[in-house]
Backbone of each chain as ProteinMPNN parsed JSONL, in Angstrom:
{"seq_chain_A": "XXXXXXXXXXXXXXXXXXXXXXXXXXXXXXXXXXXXXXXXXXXXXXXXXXXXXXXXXXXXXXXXXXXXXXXXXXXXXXXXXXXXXXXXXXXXXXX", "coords_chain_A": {"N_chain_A": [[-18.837, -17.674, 4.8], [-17.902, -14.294, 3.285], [-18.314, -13.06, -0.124], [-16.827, -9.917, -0.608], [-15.696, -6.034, -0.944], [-12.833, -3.432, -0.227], [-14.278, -0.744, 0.764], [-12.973, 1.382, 2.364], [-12.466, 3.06, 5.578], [-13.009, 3.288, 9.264], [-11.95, 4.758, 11.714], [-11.252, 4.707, 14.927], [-10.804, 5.72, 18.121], [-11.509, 5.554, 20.872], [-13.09, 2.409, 21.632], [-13.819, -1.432, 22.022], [-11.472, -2.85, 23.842], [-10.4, -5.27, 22.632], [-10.421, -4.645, 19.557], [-8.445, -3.185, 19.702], [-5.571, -2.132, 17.817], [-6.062, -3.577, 15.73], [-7.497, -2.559, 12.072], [-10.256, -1.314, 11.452], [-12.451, -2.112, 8.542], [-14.548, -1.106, 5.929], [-16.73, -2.622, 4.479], [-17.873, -3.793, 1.217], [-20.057, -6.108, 0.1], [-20.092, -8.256, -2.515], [-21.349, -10.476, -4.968], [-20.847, -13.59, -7.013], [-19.698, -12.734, -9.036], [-18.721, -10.218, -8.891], [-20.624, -8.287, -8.914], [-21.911, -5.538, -6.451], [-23.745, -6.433, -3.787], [-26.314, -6.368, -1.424], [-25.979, -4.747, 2.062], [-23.409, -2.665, 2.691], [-20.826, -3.255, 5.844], [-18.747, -3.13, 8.491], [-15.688, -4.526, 9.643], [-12.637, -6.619, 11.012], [-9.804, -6.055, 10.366], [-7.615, -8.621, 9.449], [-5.783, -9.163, 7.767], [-4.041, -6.997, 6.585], [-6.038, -5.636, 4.417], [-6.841, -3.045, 2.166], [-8.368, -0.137, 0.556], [-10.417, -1.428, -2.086], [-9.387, -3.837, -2.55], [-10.379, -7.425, -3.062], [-12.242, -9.275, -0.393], [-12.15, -11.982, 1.436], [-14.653, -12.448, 3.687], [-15.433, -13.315, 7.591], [-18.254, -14.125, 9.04], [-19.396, -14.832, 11.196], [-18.783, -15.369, 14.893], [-17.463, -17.15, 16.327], [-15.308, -17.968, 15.059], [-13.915, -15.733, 14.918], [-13.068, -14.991, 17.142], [-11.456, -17.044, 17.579], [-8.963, -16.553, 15.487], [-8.131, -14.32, 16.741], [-8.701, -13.225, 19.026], [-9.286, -13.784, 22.8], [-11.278, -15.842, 24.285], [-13.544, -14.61, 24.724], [-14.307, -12.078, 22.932], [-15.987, -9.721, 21.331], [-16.185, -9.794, 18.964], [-17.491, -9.497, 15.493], [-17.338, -9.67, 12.855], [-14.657, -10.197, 10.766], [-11.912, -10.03, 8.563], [-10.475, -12.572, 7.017], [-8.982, -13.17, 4.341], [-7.554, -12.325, 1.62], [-8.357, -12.124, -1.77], [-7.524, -13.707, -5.027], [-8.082, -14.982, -7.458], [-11.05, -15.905, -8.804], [-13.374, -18.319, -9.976], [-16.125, -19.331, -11.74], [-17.766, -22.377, -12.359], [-19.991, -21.534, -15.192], [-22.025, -23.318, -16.535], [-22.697, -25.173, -14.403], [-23.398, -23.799, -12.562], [-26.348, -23.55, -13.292], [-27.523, -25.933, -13.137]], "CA_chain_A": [[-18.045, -16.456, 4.544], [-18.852, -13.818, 2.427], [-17.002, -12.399, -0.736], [-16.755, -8.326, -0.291], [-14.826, -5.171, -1.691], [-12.916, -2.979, 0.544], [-14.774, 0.606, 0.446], [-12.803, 2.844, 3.34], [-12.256, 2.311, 6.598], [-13.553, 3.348, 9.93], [-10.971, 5.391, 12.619], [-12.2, 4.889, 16.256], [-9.692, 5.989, 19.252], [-12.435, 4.975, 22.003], [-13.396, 1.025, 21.039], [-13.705, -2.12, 23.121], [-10.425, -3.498, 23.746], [-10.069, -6.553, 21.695], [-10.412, -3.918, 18.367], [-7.162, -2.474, 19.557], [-4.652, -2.666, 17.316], [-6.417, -3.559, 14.427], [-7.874, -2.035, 11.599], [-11.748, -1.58, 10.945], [-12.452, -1.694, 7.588], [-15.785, -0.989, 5.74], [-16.404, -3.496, 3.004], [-19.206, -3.606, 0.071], [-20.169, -7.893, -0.271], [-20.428, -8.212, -4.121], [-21.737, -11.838, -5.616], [-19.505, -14.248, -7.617], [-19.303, -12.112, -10.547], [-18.106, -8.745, -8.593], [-21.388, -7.007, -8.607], [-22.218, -4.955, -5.542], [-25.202, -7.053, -3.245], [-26.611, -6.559, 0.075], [-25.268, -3.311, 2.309], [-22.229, -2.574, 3.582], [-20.817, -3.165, 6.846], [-17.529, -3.009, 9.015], [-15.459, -6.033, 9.472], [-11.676, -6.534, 11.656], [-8.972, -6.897, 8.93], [-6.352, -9.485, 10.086], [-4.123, -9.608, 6.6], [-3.843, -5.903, 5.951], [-6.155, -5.316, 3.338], [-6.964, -2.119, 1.342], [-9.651, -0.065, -0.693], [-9.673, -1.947, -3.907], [-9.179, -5.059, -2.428], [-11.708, -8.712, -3.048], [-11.709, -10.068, 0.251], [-13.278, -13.302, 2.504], [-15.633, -12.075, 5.4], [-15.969, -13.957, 8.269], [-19.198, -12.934, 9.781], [-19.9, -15.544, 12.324], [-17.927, -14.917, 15.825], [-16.548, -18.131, 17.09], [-13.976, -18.268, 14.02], [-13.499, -14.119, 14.905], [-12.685, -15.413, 18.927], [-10.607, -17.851, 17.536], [-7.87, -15.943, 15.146], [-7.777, -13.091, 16.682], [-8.547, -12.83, 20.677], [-9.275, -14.812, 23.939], [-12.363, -16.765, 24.067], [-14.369, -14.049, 25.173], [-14.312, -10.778, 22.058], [-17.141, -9.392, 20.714], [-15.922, -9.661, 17.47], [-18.574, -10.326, 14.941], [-17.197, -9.876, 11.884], [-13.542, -10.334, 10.437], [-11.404, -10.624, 7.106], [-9.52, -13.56, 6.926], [-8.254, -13.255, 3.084], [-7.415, -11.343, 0.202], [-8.915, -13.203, -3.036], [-6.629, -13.919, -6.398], [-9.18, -15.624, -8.233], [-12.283, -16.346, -8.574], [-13.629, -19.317, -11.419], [-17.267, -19.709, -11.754], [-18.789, -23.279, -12.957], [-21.614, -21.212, -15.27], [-23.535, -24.557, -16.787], [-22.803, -26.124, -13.517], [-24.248, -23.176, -11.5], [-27.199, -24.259, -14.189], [-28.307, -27.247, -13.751]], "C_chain_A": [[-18.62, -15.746, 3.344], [-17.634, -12.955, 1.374], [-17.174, -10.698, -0.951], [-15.566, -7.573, -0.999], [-14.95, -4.077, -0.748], [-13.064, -1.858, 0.011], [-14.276, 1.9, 1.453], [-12.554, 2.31, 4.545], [-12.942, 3.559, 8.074], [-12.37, 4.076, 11.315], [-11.811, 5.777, 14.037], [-11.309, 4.679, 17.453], [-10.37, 5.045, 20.014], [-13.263, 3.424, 21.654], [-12.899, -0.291, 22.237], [-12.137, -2.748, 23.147], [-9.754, -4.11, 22.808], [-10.034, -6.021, 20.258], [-8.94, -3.622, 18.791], [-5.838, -3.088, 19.067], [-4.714, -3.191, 15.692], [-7.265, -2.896, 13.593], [-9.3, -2.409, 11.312], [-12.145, -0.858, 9.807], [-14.135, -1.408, 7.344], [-15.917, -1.662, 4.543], [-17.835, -3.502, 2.699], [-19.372, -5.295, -0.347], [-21.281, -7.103, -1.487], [-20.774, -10.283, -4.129], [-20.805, -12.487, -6.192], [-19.323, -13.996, -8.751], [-19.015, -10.87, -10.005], [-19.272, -8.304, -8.456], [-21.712, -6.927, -7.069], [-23.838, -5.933, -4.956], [-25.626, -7.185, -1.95], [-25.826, -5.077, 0.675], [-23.922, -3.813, 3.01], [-22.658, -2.456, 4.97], [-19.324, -3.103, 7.366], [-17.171, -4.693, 9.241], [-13.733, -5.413, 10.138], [-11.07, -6.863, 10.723], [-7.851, -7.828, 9.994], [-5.544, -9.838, 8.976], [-4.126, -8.108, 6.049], [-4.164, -5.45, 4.692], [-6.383, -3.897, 2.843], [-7.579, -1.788, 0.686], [-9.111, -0.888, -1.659], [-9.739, -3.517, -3.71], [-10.227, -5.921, -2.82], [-11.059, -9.165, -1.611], [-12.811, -11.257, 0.926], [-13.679, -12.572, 3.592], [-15.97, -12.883, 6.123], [-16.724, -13.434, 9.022], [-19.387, -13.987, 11.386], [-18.588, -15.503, 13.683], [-17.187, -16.037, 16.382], [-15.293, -18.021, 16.089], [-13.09, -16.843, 14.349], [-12.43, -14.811, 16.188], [-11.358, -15.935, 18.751], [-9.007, -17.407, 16.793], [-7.69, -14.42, 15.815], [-7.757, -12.981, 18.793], [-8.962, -13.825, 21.966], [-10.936, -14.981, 23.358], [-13.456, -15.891, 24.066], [-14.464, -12.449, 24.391], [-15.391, -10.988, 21.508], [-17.029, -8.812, 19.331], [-17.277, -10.29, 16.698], [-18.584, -10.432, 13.503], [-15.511, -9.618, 11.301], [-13.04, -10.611, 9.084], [-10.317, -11.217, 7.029], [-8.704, -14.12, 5.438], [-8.218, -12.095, 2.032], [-7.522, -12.643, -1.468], [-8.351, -12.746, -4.208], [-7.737, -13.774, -7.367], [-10.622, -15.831, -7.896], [-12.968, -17.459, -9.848], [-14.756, -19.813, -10.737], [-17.994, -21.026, -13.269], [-20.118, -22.316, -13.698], [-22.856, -22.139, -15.464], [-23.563, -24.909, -15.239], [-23.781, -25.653, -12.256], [-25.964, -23.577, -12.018], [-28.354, -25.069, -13.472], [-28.421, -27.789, -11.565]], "O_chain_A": [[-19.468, -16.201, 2.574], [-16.575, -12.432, 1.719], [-18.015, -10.496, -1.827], [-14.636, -8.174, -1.536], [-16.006, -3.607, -0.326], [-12.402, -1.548, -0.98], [-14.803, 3.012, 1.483], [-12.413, 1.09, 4.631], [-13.313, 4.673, 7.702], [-12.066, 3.055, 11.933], [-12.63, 6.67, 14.25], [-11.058, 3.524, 17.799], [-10.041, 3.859, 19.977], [-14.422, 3.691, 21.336], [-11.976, -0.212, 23.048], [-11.794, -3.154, 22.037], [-8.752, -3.693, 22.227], [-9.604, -6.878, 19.486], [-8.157, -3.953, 17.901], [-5.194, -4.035, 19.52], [-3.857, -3.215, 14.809], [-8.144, -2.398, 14.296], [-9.613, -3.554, 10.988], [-12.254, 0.364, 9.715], [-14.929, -1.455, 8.284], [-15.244, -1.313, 3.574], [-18.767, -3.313, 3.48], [-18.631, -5.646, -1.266], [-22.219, -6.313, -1.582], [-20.365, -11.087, -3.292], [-19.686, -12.029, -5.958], [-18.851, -14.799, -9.556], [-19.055, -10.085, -10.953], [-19.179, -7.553, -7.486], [-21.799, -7.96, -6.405], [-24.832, -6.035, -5.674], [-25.273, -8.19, -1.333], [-25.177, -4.373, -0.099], [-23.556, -4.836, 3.589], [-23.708, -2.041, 5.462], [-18.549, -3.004, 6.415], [-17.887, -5.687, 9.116], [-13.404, -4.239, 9.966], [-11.445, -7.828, 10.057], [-7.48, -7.528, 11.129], [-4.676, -10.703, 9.093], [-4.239, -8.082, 4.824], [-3.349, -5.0, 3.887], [-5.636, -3.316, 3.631], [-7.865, -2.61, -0.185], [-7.951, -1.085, -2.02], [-10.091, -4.299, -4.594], [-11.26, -5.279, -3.008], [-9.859, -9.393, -1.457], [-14.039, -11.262, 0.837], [-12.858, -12.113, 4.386], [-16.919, -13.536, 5.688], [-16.39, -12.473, 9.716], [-19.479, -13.502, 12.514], [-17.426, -15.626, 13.293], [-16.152, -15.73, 16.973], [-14.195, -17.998, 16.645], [-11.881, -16.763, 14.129], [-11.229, -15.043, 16.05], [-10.359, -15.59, 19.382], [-7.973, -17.792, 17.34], [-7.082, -13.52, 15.236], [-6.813, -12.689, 19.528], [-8.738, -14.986, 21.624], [-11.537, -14.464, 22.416], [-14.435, -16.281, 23.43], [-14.692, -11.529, 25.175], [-15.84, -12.089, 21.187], [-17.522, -7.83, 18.776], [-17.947, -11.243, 17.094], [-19.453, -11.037, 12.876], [-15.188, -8.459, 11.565], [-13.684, -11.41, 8.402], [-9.237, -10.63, 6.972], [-8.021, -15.141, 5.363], [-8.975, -11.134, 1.889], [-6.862, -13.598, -1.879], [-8.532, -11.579, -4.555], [-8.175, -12.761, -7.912], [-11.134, -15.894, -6.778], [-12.855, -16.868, -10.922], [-14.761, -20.441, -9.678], [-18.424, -20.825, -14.405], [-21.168, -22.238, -13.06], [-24.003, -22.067, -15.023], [-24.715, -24.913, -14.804], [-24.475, -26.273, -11.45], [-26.768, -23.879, -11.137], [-29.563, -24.897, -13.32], [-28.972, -28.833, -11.216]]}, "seq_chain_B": "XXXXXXXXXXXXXXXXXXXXXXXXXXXXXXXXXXXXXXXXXXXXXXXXXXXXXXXXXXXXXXXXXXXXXXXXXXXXXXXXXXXXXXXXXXXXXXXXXXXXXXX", "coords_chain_B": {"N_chain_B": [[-20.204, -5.465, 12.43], [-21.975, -2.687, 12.557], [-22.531, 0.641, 11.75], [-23.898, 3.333, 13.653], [-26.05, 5.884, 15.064], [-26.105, 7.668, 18.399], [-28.965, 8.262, 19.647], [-30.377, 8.578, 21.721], [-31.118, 7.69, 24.961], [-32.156, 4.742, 27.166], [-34.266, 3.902, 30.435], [-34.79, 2.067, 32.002], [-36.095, 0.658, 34.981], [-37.569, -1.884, 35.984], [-35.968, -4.675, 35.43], [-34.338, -7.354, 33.575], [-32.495, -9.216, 35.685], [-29.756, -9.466, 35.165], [-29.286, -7.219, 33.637], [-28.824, -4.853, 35.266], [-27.646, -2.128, 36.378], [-26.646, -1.613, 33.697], [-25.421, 0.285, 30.992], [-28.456, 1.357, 28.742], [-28.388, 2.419, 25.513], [-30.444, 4.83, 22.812], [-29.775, 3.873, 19.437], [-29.668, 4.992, 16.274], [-29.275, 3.286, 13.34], [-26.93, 3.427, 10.477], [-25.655, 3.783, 7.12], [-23.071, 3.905, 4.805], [-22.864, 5.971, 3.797], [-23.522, 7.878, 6.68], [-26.212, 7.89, 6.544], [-29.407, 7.621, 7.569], [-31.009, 4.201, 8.193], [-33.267, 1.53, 8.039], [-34.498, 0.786, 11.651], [-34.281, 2.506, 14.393], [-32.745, 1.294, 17.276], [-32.32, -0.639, 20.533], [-29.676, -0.676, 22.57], [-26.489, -1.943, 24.589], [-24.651, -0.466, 26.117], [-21.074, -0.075, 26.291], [-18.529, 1.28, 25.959], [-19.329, 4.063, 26.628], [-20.803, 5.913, 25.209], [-21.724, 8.874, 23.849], [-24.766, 11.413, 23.861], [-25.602, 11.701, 20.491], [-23.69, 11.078, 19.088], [-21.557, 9.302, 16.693], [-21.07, 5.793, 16.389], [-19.864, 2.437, 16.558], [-21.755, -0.899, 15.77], [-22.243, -4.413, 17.774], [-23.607, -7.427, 16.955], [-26.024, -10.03, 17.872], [-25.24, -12.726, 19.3], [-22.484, -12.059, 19.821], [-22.188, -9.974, 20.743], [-23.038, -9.396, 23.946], [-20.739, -10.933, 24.27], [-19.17, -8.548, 24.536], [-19.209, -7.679, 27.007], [-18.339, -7.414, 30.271], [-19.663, -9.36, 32.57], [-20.544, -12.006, 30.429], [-22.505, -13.741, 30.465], [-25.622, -12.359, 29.722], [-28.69, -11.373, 28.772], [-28.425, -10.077, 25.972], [-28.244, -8.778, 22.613], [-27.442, -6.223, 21.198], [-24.879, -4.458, 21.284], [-23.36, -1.705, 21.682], [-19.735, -0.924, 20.73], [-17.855, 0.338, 19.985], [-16.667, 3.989, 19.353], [-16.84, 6.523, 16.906], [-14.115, 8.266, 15.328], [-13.574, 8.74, 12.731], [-14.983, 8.401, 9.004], [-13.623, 6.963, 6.562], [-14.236, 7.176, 3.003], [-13.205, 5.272, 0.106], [-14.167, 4.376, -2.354], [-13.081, 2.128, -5.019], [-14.064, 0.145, -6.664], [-13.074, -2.58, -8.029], [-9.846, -4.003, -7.908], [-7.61, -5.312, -10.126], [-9.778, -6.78, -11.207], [-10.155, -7.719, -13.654], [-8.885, -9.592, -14.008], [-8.978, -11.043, -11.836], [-11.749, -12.338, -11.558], [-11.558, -13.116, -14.424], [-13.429, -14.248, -17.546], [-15.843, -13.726, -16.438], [-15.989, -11.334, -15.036]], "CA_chain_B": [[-20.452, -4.63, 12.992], [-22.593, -1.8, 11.6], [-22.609, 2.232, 11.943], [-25.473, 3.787, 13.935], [-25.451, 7.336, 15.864], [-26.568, 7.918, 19.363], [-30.38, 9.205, 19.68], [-30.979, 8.591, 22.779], [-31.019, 6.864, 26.347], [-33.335, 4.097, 27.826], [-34.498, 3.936, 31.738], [-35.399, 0.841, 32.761], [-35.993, 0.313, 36.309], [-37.907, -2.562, 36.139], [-34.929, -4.867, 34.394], [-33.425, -8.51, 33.758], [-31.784, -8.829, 37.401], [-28.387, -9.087, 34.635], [-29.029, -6.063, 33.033], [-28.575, -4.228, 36.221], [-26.352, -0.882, 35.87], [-25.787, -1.655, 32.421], [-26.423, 1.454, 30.162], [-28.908, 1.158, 27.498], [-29.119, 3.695, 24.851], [-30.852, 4.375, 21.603], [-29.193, 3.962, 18.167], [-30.213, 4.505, 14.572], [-28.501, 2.731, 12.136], [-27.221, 4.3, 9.769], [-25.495, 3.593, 5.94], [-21.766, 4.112, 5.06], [-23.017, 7.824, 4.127], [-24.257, 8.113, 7.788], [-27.655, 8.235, 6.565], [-30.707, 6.792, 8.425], [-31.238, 2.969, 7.439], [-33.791, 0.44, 9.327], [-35.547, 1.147, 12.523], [-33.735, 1.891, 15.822], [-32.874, -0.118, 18.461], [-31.338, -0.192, 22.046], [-28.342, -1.381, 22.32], [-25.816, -1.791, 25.597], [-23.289, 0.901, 26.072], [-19.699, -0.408, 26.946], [-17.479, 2.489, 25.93], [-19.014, 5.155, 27.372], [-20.928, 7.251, 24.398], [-22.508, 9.886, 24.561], [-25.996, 12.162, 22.9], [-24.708, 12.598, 19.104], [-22.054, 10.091, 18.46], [-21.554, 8.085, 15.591], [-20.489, 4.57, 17.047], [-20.484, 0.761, 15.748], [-22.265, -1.775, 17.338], [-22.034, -5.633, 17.167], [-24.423, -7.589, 16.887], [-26.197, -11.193, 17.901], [-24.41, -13.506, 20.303], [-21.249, -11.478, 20.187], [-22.779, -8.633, 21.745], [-23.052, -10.206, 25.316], [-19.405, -10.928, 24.84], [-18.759, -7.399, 25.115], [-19.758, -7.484, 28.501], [-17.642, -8.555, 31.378], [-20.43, -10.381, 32.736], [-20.926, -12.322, 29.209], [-24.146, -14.18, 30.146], [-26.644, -11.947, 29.678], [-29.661, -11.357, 27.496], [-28.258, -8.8, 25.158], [-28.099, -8.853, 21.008], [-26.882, -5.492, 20.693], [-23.995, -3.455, 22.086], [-22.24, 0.005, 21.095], [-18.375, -1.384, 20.745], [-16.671, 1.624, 19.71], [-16.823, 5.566, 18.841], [-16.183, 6.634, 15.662], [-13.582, 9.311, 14.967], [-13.598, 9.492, 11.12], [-15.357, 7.48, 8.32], [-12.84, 7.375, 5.197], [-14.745, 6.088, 2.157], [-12.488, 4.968, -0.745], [-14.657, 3.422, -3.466], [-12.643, 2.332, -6.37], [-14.272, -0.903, -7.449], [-12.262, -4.06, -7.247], [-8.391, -4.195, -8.449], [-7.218, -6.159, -11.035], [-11.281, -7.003, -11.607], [-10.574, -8.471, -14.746], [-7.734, -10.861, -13.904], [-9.687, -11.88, -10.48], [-13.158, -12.811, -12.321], [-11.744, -13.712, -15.43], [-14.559, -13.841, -18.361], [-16.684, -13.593, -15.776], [-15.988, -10.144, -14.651]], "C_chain_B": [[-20.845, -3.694, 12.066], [-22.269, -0.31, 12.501], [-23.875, 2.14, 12.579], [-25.042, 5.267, 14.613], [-26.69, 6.888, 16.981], [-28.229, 8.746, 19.477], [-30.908, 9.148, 21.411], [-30.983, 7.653, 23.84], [-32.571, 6.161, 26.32], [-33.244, 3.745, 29.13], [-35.003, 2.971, 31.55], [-35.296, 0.207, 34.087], [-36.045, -1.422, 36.773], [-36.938, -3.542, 35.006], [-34.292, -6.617, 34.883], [-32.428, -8.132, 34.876], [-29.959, -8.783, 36.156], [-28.365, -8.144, 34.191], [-28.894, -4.897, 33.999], [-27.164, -3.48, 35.855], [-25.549, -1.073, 35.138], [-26.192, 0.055, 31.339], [-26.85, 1.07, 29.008], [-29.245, 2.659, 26.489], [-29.364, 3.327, 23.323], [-30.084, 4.106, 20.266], [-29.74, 3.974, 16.569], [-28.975, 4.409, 14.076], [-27.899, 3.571, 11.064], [-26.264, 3.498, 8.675], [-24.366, 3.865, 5.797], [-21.836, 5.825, 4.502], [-23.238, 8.44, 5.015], [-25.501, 8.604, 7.319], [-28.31, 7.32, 7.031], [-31.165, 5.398, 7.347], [-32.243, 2.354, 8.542], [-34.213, 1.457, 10.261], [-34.504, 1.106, 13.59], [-34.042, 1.664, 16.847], [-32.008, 0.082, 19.565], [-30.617, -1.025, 21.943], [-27.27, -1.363, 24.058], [-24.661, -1.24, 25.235], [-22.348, 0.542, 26.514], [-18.471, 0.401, 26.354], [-18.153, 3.688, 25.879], [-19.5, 6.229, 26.221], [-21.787, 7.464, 24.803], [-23.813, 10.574, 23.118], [-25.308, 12.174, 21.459], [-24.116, 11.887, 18.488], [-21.838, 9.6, 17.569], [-20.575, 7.047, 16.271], [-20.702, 3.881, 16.191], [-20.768, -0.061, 17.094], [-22.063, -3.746, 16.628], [-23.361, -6.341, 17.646], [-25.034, -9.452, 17.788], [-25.498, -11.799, 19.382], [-23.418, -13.072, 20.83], [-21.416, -10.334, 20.991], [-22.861, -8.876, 23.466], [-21.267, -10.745, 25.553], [-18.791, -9.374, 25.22], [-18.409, -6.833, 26.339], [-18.543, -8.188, 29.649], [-18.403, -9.406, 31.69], [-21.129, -11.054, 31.091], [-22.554, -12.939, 29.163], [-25.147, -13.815, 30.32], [-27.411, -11.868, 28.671], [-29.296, -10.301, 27.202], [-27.969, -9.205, 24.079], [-27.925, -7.834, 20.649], [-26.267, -4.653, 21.985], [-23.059, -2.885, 21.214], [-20.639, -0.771, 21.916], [-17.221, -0.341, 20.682], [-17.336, 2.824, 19.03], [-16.097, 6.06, 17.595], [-15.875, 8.078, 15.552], [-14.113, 9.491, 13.684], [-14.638, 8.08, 10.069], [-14.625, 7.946, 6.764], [-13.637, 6.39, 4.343], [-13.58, 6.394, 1.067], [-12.712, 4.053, -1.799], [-13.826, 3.145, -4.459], [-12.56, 0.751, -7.271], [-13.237, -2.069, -6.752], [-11.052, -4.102, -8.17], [-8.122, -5.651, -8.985], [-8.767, -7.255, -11.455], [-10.871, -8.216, -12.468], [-9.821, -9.746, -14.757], [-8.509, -11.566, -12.573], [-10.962, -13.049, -11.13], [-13.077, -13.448, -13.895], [-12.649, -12.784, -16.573], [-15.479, -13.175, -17.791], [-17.033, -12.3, -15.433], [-16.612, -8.949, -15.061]], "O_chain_B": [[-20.344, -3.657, 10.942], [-21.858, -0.254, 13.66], [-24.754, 1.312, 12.341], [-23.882, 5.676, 14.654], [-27.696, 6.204, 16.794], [-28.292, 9.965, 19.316], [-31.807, 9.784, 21.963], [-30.787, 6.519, 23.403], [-33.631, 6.565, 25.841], [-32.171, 3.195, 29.375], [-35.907, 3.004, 30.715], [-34.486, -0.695, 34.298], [-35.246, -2.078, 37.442], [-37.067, -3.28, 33.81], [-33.941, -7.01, 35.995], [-31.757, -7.106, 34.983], [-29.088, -7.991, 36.513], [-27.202, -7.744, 34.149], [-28.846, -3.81, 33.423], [-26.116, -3.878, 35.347], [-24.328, -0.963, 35.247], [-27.284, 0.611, 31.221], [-26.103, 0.536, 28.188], [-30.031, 3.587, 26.682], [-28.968, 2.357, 22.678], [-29.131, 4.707, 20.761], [-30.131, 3.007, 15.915], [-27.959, 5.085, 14.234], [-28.568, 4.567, 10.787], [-25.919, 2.412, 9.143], [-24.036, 4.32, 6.893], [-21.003, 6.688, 4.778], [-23.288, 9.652, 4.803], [-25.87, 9.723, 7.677], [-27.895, 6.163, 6.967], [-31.523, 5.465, 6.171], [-32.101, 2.603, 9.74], [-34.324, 2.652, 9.987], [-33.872, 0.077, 13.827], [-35.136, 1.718, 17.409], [-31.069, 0.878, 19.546], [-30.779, -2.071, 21.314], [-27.625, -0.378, 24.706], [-23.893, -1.474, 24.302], [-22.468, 0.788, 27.714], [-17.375, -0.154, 26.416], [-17.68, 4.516, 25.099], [-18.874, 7.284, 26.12], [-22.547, 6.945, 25.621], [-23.78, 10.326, 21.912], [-24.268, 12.832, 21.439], [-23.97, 12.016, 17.272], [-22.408, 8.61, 18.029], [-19.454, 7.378, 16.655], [-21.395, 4.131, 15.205], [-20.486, -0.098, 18.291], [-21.843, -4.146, 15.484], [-24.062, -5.907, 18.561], [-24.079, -10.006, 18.332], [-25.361, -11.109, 20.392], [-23.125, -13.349, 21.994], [-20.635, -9.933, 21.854], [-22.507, -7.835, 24.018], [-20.697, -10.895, 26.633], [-18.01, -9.193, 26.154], [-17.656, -5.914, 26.66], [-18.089, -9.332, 29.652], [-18.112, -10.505, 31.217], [-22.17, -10.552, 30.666], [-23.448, -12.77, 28.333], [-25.92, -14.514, 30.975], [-26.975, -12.252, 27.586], [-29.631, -9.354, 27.913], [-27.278, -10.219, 24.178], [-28.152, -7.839, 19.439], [-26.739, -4.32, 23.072], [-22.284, -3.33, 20.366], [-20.448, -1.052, 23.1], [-16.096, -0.281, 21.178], [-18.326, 2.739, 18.304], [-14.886, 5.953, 17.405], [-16.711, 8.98, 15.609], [-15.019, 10.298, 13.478], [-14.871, 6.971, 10.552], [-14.933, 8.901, 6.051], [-13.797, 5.201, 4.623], [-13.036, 7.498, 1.039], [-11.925, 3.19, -2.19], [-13.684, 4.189, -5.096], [-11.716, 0.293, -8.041], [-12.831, -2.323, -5.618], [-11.347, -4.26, -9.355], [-8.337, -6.747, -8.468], [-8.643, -8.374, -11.952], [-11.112, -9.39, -12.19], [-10.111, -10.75, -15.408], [-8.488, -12.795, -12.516], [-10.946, -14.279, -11.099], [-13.981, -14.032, -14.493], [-12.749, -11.565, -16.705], [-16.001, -12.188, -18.31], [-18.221, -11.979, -15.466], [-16.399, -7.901, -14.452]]}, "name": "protein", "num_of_chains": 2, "seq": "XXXXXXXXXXXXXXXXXXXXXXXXXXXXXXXXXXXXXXXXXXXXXXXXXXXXXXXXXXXXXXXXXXXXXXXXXXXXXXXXXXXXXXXXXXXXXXXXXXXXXXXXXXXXXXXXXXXXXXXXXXXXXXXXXXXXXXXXXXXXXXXXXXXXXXXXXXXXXXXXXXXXXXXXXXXXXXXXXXXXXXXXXXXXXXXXXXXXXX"}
């Protein structure tokens, strides 16, 4: 999973099925100190998050399949949290 | 799933006996400014866009789920048409209490 910051969102009437109903956000994956790293991309929210937000990205699709639609969605990327905290080991990242 | 816009159609007669009267068309990629990113790529059409569009597409393994017939050779398919793109940058809330020192 990947840790991201939500940047906007994405409004699409015409979309495959298994989107319907939920929101497609557009999130910015930052590192474990907040900075911005790698590009943005879209992602299915499933806890109602919000610009502004830190959240968990699930990019890989069986876990998408699995909270969200039948066996068979072409989900490929999803947000399965909204993040409190964050506490980084620095020596430990270290050594 | 990423942004791309519509550039263009691909004919392929000669075609994986599964990819039979699937539509393939072109897509560039594009950036959450809709600007041109990467190199584009064909992709399978399952909602139906058209010359122009700004769509998202998915990518990899999941892409073939798109499909009613799921087991085919495909790693990219146009998922949905994009009405609007709202950006709403404003950093990360409560930053300093999330990250701590760290932040």
């Amino acid at each position: 999973m990947k840790l991201a910051r939500v940047i906007g969102n994405v409004v699409a009437s015409r979309k495959h099925d298994c989107f319907r109903g939920h929101k497609i956000l557009m999130v910015q994956p930052v590192d474990e100190y907040g900075e911005d790293s790698g590009p943005s991309f879209l992602s299915c929210d499933t806890v109602n998050a919000g610009p502004g937000d830190l959240v968990l990205v699930q990019q890989e699709g069986n876990t998408a399949r699995e909270l969200l639609g039948t066996r068979q969605d072409p989900f490929h990327s999803v947000i399965v949290g909204i993040v409190d905290a964050v506490a980084i080991d620095r020596e430990g990242k270290k050594n | 799933m990423k942004l791309a816009k519509v550039i263009g159609t691909v004919v392929a007669t000669k075609k994986s006996e599964k990819l039979q009267n699937l539509a393939i068309l072109m897509i560039q990629p594009l950036d959450k400014k809709l600007q041109p990113v990467g190199e584009a790529i064909a992709a399978v059409d399952v909602v139906q866009a058209g010359p122009g569009e700004i769509v998202y597409y998915t990518l990899a393994r999941e892409a073939a789920f798109a499909l009613p017939e799921p087991d085919v050779p495909v790693d990219a398919a146009i998922t949905g048409i994009v009405d609007r793109v709202q950006l709403e940058d404003k950093g990360i809330n409560d930053r300093q209490r999330i990250f701590g020192k760290n932040g």
